[in-house]
GUFIKOL-821662 format. One record per atom (N, C-alpha, C): residue number from 1; chain; atom name; z, x negated, y negated. Coordinates in steps of 0.05 Angstrom, whole numbers. Each point is the difference from the previous one (the first is absolute). Layout:
<atoms>
  nr kette atom      z      x      y
 NUM     A   CA      Z      X      Y
...
</atoms>
This chain:
<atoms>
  nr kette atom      z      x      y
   1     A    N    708   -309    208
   1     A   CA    -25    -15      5
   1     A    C    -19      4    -23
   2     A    N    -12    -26     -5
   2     A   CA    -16      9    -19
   2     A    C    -28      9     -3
   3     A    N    -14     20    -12
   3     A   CA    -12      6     11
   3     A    C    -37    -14     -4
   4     A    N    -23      2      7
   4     A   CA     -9    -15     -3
   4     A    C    -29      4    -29
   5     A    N     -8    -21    -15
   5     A   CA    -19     13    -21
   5     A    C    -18      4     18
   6     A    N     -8     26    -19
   6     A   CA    -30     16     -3
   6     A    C    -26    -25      9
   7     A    N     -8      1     10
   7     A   CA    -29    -15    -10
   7     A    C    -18     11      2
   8     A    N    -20     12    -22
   8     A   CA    -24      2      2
   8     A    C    -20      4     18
   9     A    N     -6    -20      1
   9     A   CA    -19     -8     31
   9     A    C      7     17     18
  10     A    N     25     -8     13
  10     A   CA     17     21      8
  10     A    C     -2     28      4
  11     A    N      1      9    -21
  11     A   CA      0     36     -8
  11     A    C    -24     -3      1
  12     A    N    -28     -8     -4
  12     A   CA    -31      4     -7
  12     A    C     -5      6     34
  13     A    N     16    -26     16
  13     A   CA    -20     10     27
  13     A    C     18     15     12
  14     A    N     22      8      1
  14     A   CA     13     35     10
  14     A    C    -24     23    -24
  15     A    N     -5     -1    -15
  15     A   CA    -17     24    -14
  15     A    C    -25     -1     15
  16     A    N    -17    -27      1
  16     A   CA    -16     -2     13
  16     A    C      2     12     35
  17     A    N     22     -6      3
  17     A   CA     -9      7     38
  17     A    C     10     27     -2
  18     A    N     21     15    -19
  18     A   CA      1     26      5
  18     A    C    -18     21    -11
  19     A    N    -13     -6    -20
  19     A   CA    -32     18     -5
  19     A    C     -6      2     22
  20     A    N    -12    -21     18
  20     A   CA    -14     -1     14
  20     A    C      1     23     23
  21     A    N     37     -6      7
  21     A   CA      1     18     20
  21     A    C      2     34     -8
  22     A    N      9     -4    -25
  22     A   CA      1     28     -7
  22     A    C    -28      6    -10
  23     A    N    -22      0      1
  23     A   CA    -25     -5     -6
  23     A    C     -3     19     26
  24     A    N      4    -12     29
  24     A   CA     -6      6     25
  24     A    C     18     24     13
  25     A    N     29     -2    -13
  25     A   CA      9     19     12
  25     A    C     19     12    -22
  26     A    N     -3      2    -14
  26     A   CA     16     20    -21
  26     A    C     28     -8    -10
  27     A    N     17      6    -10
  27     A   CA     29      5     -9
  27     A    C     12      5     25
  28     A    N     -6     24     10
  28     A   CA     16      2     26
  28     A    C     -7     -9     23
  29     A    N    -13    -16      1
  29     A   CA    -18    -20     26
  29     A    C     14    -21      9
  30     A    N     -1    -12    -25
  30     A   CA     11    -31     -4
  30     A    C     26      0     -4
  31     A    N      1    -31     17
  31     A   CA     39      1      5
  31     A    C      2    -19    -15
  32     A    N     26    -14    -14
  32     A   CA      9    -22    -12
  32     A    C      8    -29     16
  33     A    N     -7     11     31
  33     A   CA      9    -18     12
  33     A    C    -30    -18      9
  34     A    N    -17     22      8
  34     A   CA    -29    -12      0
  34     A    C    -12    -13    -22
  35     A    N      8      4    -24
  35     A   CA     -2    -11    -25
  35     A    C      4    -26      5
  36     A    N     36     -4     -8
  36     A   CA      4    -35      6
  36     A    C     -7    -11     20
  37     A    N     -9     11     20
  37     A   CA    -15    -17     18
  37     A    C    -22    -13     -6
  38     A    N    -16     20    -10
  38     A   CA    -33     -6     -9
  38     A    C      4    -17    -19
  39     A    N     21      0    -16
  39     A   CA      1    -27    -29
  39     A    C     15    -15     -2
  40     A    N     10     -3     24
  40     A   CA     20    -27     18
  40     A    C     21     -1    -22
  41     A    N     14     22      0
  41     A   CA     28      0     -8
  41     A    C     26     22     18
  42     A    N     23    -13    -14
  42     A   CA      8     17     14
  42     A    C     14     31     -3
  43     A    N     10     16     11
  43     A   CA     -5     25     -7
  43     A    C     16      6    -28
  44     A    N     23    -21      0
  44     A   CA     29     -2    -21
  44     A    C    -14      0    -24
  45     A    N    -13    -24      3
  45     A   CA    -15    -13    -23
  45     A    C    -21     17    -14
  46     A    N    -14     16     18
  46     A   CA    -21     29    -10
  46     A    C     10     19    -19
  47     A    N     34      6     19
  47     A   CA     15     22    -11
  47     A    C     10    -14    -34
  48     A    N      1    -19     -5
  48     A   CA     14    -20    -24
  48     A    C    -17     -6    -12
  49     A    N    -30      7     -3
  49     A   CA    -19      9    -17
  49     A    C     -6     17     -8
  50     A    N     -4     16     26
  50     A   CA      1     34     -5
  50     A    C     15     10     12
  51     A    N     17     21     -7
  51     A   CA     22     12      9
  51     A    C     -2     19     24
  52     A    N    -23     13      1
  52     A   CA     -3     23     23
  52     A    C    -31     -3     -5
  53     A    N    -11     12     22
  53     A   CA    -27      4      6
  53     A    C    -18     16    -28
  54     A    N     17     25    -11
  54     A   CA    -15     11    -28
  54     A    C     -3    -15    -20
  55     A    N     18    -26      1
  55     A   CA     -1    -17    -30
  55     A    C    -17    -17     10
  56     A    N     -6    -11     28
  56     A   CA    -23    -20     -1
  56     A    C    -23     18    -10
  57     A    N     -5     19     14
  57     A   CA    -26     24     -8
  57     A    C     -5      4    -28
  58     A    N     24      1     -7
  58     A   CA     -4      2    -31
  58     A    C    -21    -27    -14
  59     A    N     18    -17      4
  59     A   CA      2    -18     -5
  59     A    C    -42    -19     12
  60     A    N     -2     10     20
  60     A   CA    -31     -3     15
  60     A    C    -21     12    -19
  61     A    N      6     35     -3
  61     A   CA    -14     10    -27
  61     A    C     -3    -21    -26
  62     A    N     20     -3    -13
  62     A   CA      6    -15    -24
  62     A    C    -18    -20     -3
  63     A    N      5    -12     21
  63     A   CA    -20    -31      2
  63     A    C    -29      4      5
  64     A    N     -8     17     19
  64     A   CA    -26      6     -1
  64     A    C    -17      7    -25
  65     A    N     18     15    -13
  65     A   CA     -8     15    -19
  65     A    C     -5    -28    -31
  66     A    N     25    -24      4
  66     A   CA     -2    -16    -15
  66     A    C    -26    -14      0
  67     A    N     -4     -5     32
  67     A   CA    -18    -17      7
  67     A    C    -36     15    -13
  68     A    N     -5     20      6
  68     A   CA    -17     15     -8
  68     A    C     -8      0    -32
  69     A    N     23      6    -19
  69     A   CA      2     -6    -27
  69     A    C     -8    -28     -6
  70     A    N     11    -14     17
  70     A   CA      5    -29     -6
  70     A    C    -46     -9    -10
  71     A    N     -3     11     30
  71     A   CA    -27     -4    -10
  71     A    C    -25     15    -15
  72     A    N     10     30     11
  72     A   CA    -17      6    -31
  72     A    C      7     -5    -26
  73     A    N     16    -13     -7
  73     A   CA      5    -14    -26
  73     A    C    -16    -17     -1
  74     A    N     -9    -26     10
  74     A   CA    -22    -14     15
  74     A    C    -21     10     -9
  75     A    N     -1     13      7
  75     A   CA    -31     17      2
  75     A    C    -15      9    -27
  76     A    N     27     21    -12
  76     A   CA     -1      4    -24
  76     A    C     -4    -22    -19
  77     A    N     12    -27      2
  77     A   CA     -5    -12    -26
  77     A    C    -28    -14     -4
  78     A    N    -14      0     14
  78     A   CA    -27     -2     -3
  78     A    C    -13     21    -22
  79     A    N      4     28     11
  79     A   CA    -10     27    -11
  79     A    C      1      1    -29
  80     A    N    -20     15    -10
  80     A   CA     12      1    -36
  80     A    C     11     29     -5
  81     A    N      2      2    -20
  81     A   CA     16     33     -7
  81     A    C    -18     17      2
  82     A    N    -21      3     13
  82     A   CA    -23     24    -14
  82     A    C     24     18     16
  83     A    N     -8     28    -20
  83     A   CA     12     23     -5
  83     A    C    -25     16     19
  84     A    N    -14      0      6
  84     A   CA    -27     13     10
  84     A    C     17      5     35
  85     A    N     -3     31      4
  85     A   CA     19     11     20
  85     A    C    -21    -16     31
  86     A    N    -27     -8     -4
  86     A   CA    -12    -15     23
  86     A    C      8    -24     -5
  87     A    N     14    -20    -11
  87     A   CA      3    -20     -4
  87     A    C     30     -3     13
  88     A    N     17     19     -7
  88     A   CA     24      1      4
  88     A    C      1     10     41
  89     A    N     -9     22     -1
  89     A   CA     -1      2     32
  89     A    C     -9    -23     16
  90     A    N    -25    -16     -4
  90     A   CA     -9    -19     12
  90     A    C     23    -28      2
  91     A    N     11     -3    -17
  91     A   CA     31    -17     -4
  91     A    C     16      8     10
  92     A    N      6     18     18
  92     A   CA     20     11      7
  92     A    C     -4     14     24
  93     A    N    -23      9     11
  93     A   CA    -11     -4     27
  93     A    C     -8    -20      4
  94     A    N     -5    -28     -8
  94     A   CA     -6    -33     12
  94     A    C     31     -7     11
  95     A    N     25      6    -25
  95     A   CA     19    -10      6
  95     A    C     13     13     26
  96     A    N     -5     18     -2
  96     A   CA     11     15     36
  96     A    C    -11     -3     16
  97     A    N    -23      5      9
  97     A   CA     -9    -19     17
  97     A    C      8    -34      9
  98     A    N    -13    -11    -25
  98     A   CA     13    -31     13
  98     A    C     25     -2      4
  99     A    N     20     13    -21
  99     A   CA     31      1     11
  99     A    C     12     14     28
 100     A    N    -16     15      9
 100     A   CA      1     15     25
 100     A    C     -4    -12     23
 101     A    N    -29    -15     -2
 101     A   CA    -10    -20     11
 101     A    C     13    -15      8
 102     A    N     21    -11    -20
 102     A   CA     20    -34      5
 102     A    C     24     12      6
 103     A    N      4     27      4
 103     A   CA     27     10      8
 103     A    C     -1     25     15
 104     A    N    -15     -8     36
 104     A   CA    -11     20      1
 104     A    C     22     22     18
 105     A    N     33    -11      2
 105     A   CA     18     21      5
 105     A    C      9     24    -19
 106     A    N     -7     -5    -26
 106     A   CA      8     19    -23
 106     A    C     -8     24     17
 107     A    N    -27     14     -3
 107     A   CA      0     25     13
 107     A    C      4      6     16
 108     A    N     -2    -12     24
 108     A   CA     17      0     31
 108     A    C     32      8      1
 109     A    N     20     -7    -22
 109     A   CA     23     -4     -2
 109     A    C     -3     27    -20
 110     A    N    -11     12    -20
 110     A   CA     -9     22     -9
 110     A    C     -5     26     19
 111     A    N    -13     -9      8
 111     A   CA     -4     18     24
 111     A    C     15     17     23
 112     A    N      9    -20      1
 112     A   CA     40      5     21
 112     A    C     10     15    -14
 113     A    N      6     -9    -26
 113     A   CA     12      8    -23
 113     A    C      4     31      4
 114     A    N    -32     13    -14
 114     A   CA      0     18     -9
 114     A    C      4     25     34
 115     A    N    -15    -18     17
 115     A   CA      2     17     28
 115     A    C     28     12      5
 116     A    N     24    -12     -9
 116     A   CA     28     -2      0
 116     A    C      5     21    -18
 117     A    N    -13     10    -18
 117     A   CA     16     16    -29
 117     A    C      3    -13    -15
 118     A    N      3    -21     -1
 118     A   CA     -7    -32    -25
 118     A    C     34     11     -9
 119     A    N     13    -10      9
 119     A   CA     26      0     -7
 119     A    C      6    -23    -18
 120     A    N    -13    -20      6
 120     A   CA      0    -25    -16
 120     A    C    -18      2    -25
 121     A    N    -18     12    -10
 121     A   CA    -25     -2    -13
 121     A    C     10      6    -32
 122     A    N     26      9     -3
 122     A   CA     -2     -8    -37
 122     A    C     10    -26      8
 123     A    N      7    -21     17
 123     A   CA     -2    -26    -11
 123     A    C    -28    -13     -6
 124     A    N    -13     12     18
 124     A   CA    -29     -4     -7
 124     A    C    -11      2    -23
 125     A    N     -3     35     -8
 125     A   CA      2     -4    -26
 125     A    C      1     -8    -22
 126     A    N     30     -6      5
 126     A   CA     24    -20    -29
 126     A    C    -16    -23     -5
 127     A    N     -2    -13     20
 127     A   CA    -22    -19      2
 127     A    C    -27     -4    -11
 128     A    N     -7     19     10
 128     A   CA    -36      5    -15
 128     A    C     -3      4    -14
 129     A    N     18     21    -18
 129     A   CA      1      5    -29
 129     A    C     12    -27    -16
 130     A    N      9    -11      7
 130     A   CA     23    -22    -12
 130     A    C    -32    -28      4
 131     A    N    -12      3     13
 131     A   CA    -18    -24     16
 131     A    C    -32     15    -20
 132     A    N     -8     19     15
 132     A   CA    -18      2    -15
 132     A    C     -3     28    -26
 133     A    N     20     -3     -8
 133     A   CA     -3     26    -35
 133     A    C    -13     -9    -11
 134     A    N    -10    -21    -14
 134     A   CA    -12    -14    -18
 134     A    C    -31      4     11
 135     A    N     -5     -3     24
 135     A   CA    -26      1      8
 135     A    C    -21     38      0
 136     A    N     26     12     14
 136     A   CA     -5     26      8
 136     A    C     14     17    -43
 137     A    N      5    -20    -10
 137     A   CA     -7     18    -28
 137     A    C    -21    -10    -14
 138     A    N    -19    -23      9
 138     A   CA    -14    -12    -11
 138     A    C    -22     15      8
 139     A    N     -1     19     31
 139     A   CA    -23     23      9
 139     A    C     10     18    -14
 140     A    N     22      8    -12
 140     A   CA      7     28    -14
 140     A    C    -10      4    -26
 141     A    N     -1    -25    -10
 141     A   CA    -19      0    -32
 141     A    C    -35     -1      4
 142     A    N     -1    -21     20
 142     A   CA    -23      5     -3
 142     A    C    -16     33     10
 143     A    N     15     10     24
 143     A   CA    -16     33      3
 143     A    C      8     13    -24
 144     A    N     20     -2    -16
 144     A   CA      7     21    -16
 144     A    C    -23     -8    -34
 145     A    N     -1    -24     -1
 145     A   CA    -31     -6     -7
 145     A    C    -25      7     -3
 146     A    N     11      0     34
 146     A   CA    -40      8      9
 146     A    C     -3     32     -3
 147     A    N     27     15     -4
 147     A   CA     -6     29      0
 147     A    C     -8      9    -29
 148     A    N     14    -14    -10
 148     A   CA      5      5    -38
 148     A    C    -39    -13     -8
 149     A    N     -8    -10     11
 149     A   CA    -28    -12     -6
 149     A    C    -18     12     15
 150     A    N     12     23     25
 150     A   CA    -13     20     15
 150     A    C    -28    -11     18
 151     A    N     20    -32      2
 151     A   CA    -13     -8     28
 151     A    C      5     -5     22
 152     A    N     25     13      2
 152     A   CA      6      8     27
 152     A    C     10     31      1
 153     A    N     -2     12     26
 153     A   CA     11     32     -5
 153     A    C     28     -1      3
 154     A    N      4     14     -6
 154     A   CA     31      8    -16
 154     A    C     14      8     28
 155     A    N     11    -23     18
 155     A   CA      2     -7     22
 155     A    C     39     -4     -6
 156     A    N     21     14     22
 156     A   CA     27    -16     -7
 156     A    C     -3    -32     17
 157     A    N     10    -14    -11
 157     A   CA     -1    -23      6
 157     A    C     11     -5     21
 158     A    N     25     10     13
 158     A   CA      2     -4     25
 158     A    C    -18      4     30
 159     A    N    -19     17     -7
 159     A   CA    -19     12     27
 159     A    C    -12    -36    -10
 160     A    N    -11    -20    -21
 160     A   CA    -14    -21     -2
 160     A    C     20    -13     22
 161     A    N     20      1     -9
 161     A   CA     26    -19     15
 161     A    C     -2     -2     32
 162     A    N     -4     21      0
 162     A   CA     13     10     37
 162     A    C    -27     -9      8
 163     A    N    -25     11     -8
 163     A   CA    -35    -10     16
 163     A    C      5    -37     -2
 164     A    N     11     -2    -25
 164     A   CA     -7    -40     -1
 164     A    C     23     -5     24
 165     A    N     16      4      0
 165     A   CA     21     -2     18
 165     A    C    -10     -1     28
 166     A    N     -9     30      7
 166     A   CA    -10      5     32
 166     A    C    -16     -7      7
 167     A    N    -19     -8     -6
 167     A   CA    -33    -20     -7
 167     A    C     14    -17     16
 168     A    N     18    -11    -19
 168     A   CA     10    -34     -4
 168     A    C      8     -3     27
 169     A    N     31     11      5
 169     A   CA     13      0     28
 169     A    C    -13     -2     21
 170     A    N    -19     28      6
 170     A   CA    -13      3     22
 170     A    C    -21    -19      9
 171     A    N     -4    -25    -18
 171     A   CA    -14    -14      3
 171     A    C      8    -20     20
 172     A    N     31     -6      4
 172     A   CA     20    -17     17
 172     A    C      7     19     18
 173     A    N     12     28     -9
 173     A   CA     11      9     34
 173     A    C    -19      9     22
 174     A    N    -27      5     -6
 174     A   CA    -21      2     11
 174     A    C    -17    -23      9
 175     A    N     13    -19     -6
 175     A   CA    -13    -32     13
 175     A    C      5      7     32
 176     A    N     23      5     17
 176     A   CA     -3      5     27
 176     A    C    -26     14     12
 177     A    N     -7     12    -15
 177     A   CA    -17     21     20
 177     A    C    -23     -3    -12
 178     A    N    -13     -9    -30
 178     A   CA    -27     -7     -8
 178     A    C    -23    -17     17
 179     A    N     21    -24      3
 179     A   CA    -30    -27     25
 179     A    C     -1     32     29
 180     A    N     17     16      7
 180     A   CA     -4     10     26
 180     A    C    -24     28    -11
 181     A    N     11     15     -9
 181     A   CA    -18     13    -21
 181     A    C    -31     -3     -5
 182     A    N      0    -25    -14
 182     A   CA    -22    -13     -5
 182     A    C    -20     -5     16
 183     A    N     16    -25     24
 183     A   CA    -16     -2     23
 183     A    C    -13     23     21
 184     A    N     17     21     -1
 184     A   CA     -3     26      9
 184     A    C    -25     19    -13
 185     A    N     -9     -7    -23
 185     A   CA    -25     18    -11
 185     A    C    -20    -25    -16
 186     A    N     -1    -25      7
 186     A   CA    -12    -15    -18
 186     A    C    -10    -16     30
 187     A    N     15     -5      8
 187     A   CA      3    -28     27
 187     A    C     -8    -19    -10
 188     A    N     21     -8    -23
 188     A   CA      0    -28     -4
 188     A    C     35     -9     -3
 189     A    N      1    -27     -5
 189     A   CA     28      1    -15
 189     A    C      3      4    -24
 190     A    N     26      8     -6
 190     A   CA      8      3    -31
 190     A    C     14    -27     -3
 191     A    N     -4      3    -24
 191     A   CA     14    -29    -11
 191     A    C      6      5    -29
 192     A    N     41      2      0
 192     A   CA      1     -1    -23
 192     A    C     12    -31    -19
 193     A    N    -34     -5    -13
 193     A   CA      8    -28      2
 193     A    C     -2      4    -40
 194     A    N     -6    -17     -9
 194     A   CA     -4      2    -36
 194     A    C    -22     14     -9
 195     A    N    -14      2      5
 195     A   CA    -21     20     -2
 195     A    C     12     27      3
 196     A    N     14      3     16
 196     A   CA      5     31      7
 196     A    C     12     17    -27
 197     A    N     24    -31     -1
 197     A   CA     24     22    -18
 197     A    C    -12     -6    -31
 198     A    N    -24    -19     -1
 198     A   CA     -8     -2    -28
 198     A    C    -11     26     -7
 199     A    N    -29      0     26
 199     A   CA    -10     38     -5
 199     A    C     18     21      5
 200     A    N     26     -7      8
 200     A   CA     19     32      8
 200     A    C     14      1    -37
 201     A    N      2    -33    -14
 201     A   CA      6      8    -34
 201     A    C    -10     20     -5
 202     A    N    -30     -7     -9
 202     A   CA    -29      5    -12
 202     A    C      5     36     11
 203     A    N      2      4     27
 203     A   CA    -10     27     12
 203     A    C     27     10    -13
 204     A    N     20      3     -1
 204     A   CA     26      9    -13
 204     A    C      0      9    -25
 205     A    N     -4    -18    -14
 205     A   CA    -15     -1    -29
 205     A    C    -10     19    -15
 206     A    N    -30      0     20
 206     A   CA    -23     18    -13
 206     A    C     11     24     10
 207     A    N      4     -2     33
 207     A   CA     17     30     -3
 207     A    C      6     21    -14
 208     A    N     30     -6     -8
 208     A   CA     17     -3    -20
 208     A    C    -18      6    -28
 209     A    N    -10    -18     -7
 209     A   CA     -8      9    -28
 209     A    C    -30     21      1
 210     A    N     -4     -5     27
 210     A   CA    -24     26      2
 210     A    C     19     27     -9
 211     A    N     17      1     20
 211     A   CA     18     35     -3
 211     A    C      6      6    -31
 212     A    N     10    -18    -23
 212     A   CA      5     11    -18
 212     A    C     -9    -11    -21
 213     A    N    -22    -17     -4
 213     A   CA    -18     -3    -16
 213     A    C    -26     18     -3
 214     A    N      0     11    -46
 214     A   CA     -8     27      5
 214     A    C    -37    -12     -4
 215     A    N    -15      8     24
 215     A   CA    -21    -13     -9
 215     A    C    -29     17    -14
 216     A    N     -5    -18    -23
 216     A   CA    -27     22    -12
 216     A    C    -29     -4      6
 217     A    N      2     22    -10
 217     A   CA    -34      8      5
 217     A    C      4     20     26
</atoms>
């Protein structure tokens, strides 16, 4: 029998409906059978895209991670080259955010991840380094810059990495409990609408360049 082409479309909405569920219930949550249900195929046809449940997972990472790239590239080509280490953070905390924003299973599916032992997480990795090196060496010149010109303190660049990072994240996995939070010591609603995540840039930002910018007088 022969067997049937690939299509696209196809494979996009199996990636699409299994984020989702693995978003909600992890690697070991989610079945392959609840899968082709949710993306009206059938289970044969799931398995003849992806072979077992770890290669769709894989395969869910990959794409997220494309999709994410896909638009801070976007983003970036607006930006100009300044080399200036506030210029560079601000480009690159806008881009996570809004990319986070439009893909807001990435950390959720991160999250599982690492709760697990991240058994999966150098595909992650492979990925990020392969997705964004160019960007995360474009912060490595500019701190190593700002130290040689002794305007920033002589900081390893990864502690920059991990704060822009945890800033960033916690900004989405803490969406459940912020409007309850909020309403709870403010009594109003929260609303995270464009305004929010424009000032959550801006607040990231200055942050960030408060800690290791050396300032005089």
């Amino acid at each position: 029998m022969k067997k049937p082409e690939k299509s696209q479309k196809t494979e996009q909405i199996i990636l699409n409906t299994a984020q989702q569920t693995f978003a909600e219930q992890g690697l070991s949550g989610a079945r392959m059978q609840a899968i082709a249900k949710e993306a009206k195929v059938n289970k044969a046809l799931l398995h003849y895209y992806f072979r077992s449940k770890e290669k769709l997972y894989e395969a869910v990472l990959k794409n997220i991670i494309g999709q994410v790239w896909t638009t801070i590239r976007q983003e970036m080509k607006a930006e100009n080259k300044s080399q200036k280490i506030e210029e560079v953070i601000r480009i690159i905390v806008s881009a996570y955010v809004r990319t986070l924003r439009n893909n807001p299973v990435f950390p959720r599916i991160m999250l599982h991840e690492m709760a697990v032992g991240g058994t999966h997480l150098s595909v992650i990795v492979e990925e990020l380094v392969g997705s964004f090196g160019d960007l995360l060496g474009r912060l490595m010149v500019a701190i190593q810059a700002g130290v040689k010109e002794r305007r920033i303190k002589p900081i390893e660049p990864v502690h920059i990495i991990i704060n822009l990072m945890g800033m960033t994240i916690a900004t989405f996995l803490l969406q459940p409990i912020i409007p309850l939070f909020y309403y709870r010591v403010f009594k109003s609603e929260f609303k995270a609408d464009d305004a929010f995540f424009e000032k959550r840039i801006e607040v990231i930002t200055e942050t960030l360049c408060n800690g290791i910018l050396v300032r005089k007088g």
